[in-house]
VOSE-592282 format. One record per residue: residue in one letter; x negated, y negated, z negated of N, C-alpha, C, O in turn. Coordinates in Angstrom, 1 decimal, decimal comma, padded with zeros to 4 digits. Each point is the difference from the previous one (the first is absolute). Layout:
<sites>
SITE   vogu      n_u      n_v      n_w     ca_u     ca_v     ca_w      c_u      c_v      c_w      o_u      o_v      o_w
SITE      A        X        Y        Z        X        Y        Z        X        Y        Z        X        Y        Z
...
</sites>
This chain:
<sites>
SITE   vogu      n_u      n_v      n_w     ca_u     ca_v     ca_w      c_u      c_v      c_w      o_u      o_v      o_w
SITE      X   -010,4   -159,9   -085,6   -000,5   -000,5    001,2   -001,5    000,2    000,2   -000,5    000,6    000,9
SITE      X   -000,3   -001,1   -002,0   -001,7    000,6   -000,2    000,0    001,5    000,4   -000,9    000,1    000,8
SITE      X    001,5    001,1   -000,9   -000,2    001,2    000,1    000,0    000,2    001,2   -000,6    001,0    000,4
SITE      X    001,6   -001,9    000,7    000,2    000,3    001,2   -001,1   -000,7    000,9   -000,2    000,5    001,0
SITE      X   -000,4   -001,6   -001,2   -001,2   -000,5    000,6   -000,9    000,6   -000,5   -001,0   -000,2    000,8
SITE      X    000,7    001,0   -001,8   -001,4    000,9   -000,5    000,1    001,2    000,7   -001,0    000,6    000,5
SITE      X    002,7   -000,2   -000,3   -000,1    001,1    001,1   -000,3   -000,1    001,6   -000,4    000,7    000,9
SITE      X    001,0   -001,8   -001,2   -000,5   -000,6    002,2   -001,7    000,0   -000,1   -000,9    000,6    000,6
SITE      X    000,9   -001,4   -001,3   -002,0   -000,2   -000,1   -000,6    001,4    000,0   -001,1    000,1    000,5
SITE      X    001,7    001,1   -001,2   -000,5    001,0   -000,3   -000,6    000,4    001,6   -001,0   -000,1    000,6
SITE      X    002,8    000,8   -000,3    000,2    000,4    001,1   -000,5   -000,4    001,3   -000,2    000,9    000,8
SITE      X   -000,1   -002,2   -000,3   -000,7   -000,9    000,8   -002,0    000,2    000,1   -000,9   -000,2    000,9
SITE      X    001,0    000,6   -002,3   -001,5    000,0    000,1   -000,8    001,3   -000,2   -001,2    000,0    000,0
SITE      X    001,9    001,0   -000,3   -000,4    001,3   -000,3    000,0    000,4    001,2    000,6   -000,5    001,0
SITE      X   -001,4    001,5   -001,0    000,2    000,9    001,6    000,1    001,0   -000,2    000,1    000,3   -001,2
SITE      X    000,0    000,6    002,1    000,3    001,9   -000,1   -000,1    000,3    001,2   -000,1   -000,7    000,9
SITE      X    000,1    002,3   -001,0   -000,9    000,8    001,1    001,0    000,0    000,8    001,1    000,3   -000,5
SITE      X   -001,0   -000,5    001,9    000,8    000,6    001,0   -000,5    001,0    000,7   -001,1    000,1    000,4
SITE      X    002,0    000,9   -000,2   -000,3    001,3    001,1    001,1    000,5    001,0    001,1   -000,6   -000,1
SITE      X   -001,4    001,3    000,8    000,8    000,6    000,8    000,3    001,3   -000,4   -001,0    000,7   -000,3
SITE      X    002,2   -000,1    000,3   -000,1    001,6    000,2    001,1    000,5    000,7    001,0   -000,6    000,4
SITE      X   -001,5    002,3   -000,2    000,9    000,2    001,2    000,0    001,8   -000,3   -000,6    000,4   -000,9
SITE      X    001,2    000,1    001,4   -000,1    001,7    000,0   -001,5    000,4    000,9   -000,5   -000,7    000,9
SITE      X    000,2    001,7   -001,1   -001,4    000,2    000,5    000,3    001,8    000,7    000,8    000,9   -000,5
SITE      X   -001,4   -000,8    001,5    000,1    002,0   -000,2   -001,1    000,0    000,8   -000,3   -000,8    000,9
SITE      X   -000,4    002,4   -001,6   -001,3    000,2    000,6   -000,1    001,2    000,7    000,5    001,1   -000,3
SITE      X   -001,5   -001,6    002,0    000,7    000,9    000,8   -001,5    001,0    000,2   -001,1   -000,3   -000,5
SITE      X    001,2    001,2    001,0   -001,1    000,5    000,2   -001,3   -000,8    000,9    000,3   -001,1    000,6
SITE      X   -001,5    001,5   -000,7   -000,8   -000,8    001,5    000,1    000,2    001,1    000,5    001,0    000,5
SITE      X   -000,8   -002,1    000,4    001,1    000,4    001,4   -001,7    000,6    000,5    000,1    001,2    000,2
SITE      X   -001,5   -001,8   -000,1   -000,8    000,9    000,4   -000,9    000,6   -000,4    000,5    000,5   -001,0
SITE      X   -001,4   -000,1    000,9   -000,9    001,3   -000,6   -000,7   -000,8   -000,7   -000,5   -001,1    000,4
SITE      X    000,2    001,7   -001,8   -001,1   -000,3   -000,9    000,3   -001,8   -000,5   -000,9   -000,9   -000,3
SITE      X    002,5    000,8    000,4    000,5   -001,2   -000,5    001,2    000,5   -000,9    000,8    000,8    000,2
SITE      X   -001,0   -001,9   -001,8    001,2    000,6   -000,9    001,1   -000,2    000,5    000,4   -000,3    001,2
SITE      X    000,3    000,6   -002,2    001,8   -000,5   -000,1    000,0   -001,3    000,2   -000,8   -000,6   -000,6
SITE      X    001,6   -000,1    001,5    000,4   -001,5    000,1    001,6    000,1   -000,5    001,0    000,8    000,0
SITE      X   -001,6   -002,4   -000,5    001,4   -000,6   -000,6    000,6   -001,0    000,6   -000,6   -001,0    000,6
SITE      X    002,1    001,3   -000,7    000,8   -001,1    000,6    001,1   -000,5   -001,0    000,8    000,7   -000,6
SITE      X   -001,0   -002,0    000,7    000,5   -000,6   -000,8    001,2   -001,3    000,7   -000,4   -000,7    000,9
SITE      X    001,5    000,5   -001,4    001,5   -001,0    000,8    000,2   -001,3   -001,5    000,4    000,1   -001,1
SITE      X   -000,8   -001,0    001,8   -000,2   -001,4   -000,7    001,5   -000,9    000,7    000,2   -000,1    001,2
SITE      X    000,4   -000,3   -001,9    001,0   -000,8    000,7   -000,3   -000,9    000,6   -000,9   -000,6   -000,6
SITE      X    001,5   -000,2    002,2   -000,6   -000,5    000,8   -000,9   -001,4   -000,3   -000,8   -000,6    000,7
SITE      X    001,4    000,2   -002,4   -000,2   -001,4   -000,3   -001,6    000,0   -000,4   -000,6   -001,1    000,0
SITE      X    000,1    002,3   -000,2   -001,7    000,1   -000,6   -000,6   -000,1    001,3   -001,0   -000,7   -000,1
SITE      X    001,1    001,1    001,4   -000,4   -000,1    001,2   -001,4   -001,3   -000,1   -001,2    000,4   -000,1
SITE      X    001,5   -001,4    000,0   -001,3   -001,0    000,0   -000,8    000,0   -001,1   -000,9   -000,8   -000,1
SITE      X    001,3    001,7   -000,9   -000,9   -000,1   -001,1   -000,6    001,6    000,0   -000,6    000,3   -001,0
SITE      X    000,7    000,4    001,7   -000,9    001,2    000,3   -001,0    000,5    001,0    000,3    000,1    001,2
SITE      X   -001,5    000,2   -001,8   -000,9   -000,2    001,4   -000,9    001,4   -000,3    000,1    000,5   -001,1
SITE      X   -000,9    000,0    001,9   -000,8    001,7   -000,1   -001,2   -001,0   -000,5   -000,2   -001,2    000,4
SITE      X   -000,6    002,4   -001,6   -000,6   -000,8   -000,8    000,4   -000,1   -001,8   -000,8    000,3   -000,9
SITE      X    002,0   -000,8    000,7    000,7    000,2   -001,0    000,2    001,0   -000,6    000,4    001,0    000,5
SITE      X   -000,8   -001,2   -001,8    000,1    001,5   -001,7    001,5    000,2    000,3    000,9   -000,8   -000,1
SITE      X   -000,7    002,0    000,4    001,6    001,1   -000,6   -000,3    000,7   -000,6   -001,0    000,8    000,1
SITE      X    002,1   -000,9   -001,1    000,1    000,9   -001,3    001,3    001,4    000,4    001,1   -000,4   -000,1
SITE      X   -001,4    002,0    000,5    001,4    000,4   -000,2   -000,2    001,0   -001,0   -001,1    000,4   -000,5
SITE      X    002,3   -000,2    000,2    000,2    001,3   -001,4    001,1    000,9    000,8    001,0   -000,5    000,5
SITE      X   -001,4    001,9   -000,4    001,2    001,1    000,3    000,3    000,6   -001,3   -000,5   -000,4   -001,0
SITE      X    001,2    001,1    001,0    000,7    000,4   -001,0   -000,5    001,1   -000,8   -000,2    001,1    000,5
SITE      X    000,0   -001,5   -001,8   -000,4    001,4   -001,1   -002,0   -000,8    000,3   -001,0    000,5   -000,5
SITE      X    001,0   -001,8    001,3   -001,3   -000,3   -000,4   -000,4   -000,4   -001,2    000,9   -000,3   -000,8
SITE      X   -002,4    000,2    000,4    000,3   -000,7   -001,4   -000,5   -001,3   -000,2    000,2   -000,6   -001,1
SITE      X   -000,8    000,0    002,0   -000,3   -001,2    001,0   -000,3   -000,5    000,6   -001,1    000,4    000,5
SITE      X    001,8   -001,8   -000,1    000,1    000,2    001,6   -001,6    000,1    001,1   -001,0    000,2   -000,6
SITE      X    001,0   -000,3    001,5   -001,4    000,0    000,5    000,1   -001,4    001,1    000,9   -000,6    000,6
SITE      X   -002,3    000,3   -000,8   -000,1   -000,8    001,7   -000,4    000,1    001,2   -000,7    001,0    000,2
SITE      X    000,8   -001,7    000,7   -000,3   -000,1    001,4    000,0   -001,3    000,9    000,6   -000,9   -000,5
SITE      X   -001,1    000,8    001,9   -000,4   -001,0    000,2    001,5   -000,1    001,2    000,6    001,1    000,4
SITE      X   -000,3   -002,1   -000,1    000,8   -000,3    001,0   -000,8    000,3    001,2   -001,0   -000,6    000,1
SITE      X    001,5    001,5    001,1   -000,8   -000,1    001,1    000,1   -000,4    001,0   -000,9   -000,6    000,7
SITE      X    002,7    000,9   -000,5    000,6   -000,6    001,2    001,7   -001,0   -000,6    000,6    000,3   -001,0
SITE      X   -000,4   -001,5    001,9    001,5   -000,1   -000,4    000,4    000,1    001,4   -000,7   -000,3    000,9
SITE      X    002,0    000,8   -000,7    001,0    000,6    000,9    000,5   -001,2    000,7    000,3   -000,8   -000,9
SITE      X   -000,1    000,3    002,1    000,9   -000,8    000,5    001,6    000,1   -000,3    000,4    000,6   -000,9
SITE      X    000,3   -001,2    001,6    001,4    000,0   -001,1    000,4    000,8    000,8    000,8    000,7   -000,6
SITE      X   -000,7   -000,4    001,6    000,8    001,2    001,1   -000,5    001,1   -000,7    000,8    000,5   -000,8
SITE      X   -002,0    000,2    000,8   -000,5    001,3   -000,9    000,7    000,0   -001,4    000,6    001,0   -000,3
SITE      X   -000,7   -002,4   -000,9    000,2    000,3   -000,7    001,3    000,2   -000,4    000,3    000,7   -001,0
SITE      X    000,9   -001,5    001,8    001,6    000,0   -000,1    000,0    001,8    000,3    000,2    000,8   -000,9
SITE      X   -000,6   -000,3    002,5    000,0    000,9   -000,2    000,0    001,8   -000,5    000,6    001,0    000,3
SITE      X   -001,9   -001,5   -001,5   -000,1    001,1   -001,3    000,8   -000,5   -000,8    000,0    000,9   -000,9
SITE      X    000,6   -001,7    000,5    000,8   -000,7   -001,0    001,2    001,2    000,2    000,3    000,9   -000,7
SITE      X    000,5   -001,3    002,1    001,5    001,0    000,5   -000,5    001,4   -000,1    000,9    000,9   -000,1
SITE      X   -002,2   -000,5    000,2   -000,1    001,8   -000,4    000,3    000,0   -001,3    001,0    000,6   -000,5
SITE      X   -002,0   -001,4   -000,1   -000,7    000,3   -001,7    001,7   -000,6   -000,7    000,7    000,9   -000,4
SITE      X   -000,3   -002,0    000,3    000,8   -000,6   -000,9    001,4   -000,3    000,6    000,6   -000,9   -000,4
SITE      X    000,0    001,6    001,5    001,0   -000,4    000,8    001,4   -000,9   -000,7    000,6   -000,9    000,5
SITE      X   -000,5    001,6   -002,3    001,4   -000,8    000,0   -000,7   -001,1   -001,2    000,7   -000,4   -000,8
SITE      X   -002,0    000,1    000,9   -000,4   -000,8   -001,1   -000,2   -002,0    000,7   -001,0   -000,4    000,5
SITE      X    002,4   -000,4   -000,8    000,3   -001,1    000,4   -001,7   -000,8    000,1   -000,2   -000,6    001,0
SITE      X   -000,7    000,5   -001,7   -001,4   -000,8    000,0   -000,6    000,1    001,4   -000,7   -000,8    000,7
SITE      X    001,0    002,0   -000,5   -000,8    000,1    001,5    000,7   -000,3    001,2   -000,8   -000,1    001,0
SITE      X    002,1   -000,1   -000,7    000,7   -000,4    000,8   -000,6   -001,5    000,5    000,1   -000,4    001,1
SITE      X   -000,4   -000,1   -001,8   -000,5   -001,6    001,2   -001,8    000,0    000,4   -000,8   -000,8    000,6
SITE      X    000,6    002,0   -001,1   -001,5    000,2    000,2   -000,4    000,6   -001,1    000,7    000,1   -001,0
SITE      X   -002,0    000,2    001,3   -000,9    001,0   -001,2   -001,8   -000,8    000,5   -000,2   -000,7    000,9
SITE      X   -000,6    001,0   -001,5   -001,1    000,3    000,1   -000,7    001,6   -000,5   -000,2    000,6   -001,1
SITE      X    000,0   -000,3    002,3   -000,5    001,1   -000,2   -002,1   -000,1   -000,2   -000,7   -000,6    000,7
SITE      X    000,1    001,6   -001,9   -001,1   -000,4   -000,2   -000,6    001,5    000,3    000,9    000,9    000,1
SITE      X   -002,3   -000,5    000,1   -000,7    000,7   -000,2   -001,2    000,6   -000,4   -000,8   -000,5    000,7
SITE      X    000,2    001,4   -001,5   -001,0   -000,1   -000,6   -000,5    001,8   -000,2    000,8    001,0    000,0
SITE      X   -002,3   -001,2    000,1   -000,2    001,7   -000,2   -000,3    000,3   -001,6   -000,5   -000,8   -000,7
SITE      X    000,7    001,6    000,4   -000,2    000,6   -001,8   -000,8    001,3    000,1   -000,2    000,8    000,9
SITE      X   -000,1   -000,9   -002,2   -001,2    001,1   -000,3    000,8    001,6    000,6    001,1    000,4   -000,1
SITE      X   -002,3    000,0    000,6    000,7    001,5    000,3    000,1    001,2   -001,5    000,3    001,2    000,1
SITE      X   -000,6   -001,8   -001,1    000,7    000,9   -001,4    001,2   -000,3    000,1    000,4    000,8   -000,9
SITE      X    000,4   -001,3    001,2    001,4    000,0    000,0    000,9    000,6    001,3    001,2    000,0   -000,1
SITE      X   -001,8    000,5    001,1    000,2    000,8    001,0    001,1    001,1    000,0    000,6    000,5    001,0
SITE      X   -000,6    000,0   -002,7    001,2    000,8    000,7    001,3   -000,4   -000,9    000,9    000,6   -000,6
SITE      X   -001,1   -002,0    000,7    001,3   -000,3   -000,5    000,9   -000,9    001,1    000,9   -000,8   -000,2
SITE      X   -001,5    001,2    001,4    000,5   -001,3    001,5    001,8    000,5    000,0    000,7    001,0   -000,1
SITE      X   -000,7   -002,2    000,3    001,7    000,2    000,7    000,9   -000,6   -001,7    001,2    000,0    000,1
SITE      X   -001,7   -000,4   -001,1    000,6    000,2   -001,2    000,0   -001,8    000,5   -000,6   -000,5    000,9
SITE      X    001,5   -000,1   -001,7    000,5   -001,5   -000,1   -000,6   -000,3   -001,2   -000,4    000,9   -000,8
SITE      X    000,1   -002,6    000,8   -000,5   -000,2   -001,2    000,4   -001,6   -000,4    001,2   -000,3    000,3
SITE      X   -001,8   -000,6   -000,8    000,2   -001,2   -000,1   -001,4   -000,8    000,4   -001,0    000,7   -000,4
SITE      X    000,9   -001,5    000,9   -001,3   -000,7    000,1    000,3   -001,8    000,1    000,9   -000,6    000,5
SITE      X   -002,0    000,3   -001,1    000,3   -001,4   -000,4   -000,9   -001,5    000,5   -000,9    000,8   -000,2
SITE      X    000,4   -001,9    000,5   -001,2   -000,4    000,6   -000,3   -001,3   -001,1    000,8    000,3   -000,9
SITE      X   -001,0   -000,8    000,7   -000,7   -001,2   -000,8    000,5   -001,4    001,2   -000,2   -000,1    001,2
SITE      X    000,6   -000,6   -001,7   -000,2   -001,2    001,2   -000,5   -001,1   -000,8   -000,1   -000,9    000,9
SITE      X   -000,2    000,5   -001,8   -000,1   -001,3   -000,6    000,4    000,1   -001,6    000,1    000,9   -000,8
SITE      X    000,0   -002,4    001,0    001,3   -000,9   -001,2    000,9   -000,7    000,3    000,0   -000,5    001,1
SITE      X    001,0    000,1   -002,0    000,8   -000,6    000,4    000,2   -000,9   -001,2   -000,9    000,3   -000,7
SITE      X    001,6   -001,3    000,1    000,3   -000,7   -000,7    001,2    000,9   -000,6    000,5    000,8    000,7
SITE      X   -000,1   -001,0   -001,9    000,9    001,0   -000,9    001,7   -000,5    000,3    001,0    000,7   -000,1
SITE      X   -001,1   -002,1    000,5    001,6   -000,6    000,3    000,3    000,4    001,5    001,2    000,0    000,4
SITE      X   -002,4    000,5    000,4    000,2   -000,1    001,5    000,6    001,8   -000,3    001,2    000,1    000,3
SITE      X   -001,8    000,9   -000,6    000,2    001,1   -001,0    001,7    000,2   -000,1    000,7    000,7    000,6
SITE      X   -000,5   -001,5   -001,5    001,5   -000,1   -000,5    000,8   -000,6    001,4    001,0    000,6    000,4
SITE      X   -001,5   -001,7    000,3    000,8   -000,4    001,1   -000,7   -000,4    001,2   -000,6   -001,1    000,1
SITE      X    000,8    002,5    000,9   -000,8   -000,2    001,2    000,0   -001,1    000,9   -000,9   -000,3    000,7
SITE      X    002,2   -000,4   -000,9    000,5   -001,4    000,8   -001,3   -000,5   -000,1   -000,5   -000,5    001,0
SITE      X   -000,2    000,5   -002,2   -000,7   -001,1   -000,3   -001,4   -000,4    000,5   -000,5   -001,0   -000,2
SITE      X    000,2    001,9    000,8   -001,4    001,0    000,9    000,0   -001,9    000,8   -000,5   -001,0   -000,4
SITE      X    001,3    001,3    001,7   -000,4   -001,4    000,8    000,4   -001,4   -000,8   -000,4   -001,0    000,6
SITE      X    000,9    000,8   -001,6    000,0   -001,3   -000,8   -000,8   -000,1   -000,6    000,0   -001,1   -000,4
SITE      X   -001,0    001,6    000,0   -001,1    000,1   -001,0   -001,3    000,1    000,5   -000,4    000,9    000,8
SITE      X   -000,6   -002,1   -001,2   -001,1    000,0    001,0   -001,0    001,0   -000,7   -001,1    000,3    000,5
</sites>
């Protein structure tokens, strides 16, 4: 019984990192003498915890790691449901919504546009029990 209140106390009081991530692909620049932008699809639930301004992390593939960038724009949910049905059509997460993000990247990676990647954002902490059980998010002050 002691092991299991030393693990509630553990779990209750420890925190850890929460993030968001999502598939990323980098498109060319839409105008002159601007790099590659990134677009990145956050499931609809990150929506109030994402704002332009915010560190993203993405890695493409055969990188050796990952790079950053700044959040510049977020997508309304009509725009972003909408790249969701191009980019991810039979992928169930995006079906009740998406957040769509965007961000410009260094132009040394320019000729790798159009390639998918993963990209990821930082949001906080969380407590380690809320972690194991999201229920727990609004019961927990």
């Amino acid at each position: 019984m002691g092991a299991v209140v030393t693990l509630g106390m553990f779990a209750g009081t420890v925190r850890v990192d929460r993030s968001a991530r999502g598939p990323a692909w980098l498109q060319q620049g839409e105008w002159v003498n601007v790099g590659p932008s990134l677009h990145v699809l956050f499931p609809e639930s990150y929506r109030p915890e994402l704002a332009p301004g915010m560190t993203l992390e993405y890695q493409l593939p055969d990188m050796p790691a990952p790079l950053e960038t700044v959040i510049e724009q977020v997508e309304g949910p009509e725009a972003s449901l909408q790249f969701a049905k191009v980019r991810q059509p039979t992928d169930a997460a995006y079906r009740e919504g998406a957040v769509l993000v965007r961000a410009h990247v260094s132009s040394r990676i320019d000729e790798r546009a159009g390639e998918p990647g993963q990209a990821w954002v930082k949001l906080g902490t969380q407590r380690l029990i809320v972690a194991w059980f999201p229920g727990l998010r609004a019961a927990l002050p």
